[in-house]
C-alpha positions in Angstrom: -18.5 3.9 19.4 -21.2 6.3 18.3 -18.6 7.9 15.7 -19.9 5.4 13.4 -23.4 5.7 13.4 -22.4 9.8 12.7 -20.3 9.5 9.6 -23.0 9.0 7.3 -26.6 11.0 7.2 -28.4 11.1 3.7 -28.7 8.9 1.2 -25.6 8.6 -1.6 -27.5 8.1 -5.4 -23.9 8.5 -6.7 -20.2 6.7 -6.3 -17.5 5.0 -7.7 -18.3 1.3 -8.8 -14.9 0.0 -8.5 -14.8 0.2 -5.0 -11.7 -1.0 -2.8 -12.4 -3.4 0.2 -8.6 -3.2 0.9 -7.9 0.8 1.1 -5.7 1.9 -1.5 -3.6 4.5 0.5 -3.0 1.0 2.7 -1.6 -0.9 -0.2 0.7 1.8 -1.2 2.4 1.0 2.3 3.7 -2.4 0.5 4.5 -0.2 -2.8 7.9 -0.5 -3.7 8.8 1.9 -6.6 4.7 2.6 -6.8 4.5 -1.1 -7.7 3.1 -4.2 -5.2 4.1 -7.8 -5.5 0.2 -9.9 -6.0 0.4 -13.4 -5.4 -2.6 -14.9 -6.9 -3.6 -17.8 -5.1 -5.4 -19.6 -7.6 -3.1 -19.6 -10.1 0.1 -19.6 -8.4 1.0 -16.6 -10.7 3.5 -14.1 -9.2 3.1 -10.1 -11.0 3.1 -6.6 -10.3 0.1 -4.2 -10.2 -0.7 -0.7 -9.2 -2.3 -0.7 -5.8 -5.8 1.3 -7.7 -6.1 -2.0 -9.7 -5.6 -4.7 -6.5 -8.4 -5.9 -4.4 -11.0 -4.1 -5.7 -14.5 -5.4 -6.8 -17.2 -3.8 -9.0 -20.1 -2.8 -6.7 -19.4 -4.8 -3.9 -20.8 -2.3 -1.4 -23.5 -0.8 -3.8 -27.6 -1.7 -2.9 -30.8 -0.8 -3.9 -32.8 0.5 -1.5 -36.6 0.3 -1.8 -37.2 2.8 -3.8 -35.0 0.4 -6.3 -32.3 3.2 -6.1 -28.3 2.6 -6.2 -27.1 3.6 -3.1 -23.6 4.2 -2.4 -23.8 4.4 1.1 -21.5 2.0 2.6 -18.6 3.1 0.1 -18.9 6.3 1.0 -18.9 5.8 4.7 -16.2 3.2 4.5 -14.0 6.3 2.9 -15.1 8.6 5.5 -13.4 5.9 7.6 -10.0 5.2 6.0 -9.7 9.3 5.7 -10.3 8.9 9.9 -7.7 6.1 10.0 -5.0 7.1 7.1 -3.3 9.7 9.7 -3.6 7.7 13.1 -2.0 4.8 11.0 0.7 7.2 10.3 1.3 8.0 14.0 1.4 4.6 14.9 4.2 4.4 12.2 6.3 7.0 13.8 5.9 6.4 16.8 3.8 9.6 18.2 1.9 9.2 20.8 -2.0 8.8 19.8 -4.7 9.9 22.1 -8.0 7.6 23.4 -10.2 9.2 20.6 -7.5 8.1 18.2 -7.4 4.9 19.6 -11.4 4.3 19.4 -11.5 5.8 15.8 -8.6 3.0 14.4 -10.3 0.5 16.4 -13.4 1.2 13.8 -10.9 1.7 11.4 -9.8 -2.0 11.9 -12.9 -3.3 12.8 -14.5 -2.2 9.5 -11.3 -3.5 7.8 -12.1 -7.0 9.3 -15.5 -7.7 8.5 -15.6 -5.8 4.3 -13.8 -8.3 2.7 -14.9 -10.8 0.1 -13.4 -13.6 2.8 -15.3 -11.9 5.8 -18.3 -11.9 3.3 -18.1 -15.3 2.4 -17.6 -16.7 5.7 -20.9 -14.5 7.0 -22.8 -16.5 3.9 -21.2 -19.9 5.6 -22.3 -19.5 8.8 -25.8 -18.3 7.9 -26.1 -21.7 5.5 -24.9 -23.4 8.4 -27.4 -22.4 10.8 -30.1 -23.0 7.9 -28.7 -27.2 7.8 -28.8 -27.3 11.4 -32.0 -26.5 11.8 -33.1 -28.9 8.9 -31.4 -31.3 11.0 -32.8 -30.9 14.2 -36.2 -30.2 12.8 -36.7 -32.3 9.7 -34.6 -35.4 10.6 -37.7 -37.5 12.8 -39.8 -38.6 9.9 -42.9 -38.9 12.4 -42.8 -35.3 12.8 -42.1 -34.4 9.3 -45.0 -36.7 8.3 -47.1 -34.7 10.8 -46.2 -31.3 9.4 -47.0 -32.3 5.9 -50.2 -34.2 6.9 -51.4 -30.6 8.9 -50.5 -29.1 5.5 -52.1 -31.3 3.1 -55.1 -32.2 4.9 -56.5 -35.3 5.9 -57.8 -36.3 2.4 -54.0 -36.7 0.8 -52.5 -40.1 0.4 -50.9 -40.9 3.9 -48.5 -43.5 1.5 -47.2 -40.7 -0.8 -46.6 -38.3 2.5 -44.5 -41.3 4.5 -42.5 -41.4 1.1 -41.9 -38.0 1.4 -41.8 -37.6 5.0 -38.6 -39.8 4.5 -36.8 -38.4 1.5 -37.2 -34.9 3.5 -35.5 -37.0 6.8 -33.1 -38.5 4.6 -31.6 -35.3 2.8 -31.8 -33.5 6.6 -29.3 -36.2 7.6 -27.2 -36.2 5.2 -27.1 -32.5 4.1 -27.3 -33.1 1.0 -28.6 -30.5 -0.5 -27.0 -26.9 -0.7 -28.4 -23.2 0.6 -27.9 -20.8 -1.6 -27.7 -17.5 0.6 -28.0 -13.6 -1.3 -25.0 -11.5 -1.6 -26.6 -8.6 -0.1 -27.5 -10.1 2.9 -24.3 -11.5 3.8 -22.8 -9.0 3.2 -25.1 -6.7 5.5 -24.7 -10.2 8.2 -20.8 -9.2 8.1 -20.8 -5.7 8.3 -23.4 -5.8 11.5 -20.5 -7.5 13.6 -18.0 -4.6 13.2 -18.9 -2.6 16.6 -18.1 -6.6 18.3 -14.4 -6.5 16.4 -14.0 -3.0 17.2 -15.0 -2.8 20.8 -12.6 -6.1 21.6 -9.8 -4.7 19.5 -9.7 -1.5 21.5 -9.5 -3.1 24.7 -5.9 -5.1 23.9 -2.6 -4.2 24.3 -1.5 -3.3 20.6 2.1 -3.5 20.0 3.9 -2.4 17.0 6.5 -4.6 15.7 9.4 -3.0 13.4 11.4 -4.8 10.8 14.6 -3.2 11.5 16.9 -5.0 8.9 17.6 -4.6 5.9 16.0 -6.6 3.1 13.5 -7.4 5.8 9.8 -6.8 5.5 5.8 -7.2 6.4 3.7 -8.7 3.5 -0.1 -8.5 3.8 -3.3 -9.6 1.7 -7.0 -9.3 0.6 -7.8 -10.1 3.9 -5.1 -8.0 6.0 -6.7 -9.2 9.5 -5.9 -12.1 11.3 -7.3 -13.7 14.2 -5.3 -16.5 15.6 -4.1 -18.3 18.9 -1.3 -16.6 20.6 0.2 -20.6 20.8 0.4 -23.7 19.4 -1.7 -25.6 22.9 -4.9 -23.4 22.0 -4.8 -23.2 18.4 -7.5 -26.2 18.5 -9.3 -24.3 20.6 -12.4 -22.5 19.6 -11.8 -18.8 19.1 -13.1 -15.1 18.7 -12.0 -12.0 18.8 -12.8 -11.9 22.4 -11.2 -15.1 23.4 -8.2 -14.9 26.3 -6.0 -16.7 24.3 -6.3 -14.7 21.0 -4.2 -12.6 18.9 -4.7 -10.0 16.0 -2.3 -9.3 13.5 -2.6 -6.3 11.3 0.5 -5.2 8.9 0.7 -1.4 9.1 3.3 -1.0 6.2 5.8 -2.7 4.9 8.3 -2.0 7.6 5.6 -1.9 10.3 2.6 -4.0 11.9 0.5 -3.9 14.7 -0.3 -7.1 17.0 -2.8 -6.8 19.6 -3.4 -9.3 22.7 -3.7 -9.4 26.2 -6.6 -6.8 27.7 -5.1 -3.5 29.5 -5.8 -1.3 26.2 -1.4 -0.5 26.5 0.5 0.9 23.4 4.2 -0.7 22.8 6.7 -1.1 20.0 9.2 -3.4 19.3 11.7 -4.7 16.8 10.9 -8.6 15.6 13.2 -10.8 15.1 14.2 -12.6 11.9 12.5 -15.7 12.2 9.3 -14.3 14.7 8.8 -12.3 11.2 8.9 -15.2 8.8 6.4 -16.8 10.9 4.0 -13.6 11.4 4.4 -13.5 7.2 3.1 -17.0 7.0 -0.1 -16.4 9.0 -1.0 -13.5 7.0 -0.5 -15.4 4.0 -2.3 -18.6 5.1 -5.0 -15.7 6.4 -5.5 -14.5 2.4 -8.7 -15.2 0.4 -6.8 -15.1 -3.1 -4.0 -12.4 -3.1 -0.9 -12.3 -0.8 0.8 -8.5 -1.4 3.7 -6.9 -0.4 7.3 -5.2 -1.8 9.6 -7.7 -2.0 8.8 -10.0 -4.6 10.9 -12.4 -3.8 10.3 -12.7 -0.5 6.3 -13.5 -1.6 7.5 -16.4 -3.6 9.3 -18.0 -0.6 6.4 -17.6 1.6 4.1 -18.9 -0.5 5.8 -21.8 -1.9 7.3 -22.7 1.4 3.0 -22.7 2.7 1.9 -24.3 -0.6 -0.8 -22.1 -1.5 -0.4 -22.4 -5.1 -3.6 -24.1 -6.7 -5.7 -24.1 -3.6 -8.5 -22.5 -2.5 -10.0 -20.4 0.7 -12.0 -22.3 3.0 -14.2 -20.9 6.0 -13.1 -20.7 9.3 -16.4 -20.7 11.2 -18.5 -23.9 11.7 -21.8 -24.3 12.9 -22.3 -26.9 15.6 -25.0 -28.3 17.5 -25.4 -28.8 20.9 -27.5 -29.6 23.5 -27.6 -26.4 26.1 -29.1 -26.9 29.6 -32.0 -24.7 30.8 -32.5 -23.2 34.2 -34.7 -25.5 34.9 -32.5 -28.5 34.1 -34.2 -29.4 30.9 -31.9 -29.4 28.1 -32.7 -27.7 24.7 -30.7 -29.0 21.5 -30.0 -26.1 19.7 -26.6 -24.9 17.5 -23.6 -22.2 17.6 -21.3 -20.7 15.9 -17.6 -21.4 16.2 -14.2 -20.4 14.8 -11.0 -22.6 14.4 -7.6 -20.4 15.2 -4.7 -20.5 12.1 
């Protein structure tokens, strides 16, 4: 996995501003006629767009570096990587045969594609405010202590009345959360983007099998947020889950005629053709899976998936929770602390 860490060595001052976190050579694989099918969440509106004008955000990967200097860095690596992936993703299409280096450079390939999104993004910013509350909570909620803390700050001379009174407001909105935590763009973005080696190094160990929509009239849709981790059944979907979990699957569309799945743990390479309703069904998890757009070539098969889910008029919610726990030390004292946990579609 050191390919990554090789792709990119000077500084970029100069890029593109509308930068693509869905790849547009990608989105042309759901083009019919040069034209994609958007679904836009929010409003429920159905139109078509050119794939250079769909899921792409103004200087979403630009930074300033120290030196208070645009840096176009990350978009220029992240095109360094779809240029690795576009041809390896065309094999997998046809059928050739790919080698292990091919294997490990679309396993970055989808590993970056999993953690660049707005959603991915978002849901890095939702965790990190999660661990911020439960730390409030396990620190700030015992208004003895907080009343200590303030008194070691204020000194001994401050009115011990006015401290208790604050000492139990601070307790109060601990408890209750209610407050919010605002978290910076950049640095979710850079918590996201430090997982990808994780997604990557799981995702090549699966079996990946390549599904084909053999009929007619029959086809893959994807979205703004084109990878999906789920539970391979319905009796762990409750189940906590990661992309290393035993019971997890990830579903990728290739194309519109195409898609990859990837389970189970020997690192095997099938393909397959998927059945009428199996399809349907792996339609409806990528949909559910989108942030706001659900794309593809058949326009009306986008409206029936989408009205069928309901996701007209609603919005993306994280999938991650913080939670805390109480974890036992080797000494058999316990230690209340929290983790990080994901529900499966």
């Amino acid at each position: 996995m050191d390919k990554f860490e090789k792709l990119s060595s000077k500084p970029w001052l100069s890029g593109p501003t509308r930068q693509h976190f869905v790849p547009k050579f990608y989105l042309e694989g759901f083009t019919s006629r040069g034209w994609l099918a958007v679904f836009d969440r929010a409003s429920g509106e159905l139109r078509k767009q050119r794939p250079k004008n769909v899921a792409v955000v103004s200087n979403l990967y630009t930074f300033e570096d120290k030196q208070d200097r645009k840096r176009f860095d990350l978009e220029v690596l992240f095109g360094q990587i779809e240029s690795a992936g576009a041809p390896i993703l065309k094999s997998l299409v046809e059928g050739k045969r790919i080698s292990s280096e091919d294997r490990e450079t679309f396993s970055i390939f989808l590993g970056i594609a999993a953690v660049r999104t707005p959603a991915a993004i978002a849901e890095a910013s939702s965790v990190y405010a999660g661990f911020v509350k439960a730390n409030s909570y396990l620190t700030l909620t015992d208004e003895t202590r907080v009343f200590d803390h303030l008194l070691r700050m204020e000194g001994a001379d401050v009115d011990h009345s006015l401290l208790k009174e604050q000492a139990s407001a601070v307790a109060k909105m601990a408890r209750e959360e209610s407050y919010d935590v605002q978290v910076d763009h950049g640095y979710s973005r850079s918590r996201s983007l430090k997982v990808w080696h994780i997604v990557a190094k799981e995702l090549l160990k699966r079996d990946w099998m390549i599904l084909h929509a053999p009929e007619d009239g029959q086809s893959f849709l994807t979205s703004d947020s084109p990878v999906v981790l789920m539970s391979r059944s319905t009796a762990t979907r409750n189940l906590p889950i990661g992309y290393g979990s035993p019971h997890a699957q990830i579903l990728f569309p290739l194309t519109s005629k195409y898609a990859l799945v990837a389970s189970g743990s020997l690192g095997r390479t099938g393909r397959c053709d998927i059945k009428v309703d199996d399809l349907r069904r792996f339609n409806m998890n990528v949909a559910q899976n989108c942030h706001k757009h659900v794309m593809g070539s058949d326009a009306a098969l986008l409206e029936s998936i989408t009205t069928e889910l309901g996701l007209a008029g609603t919005e993306w919610q994280p999938k991650s929770y913080v939670e805390i726990e109480r974890f036992v030390n080797a000494n058999g004292s316990v230690t209340p602390g929290a983790s990080v946990k994901r529900k499966g579609l």
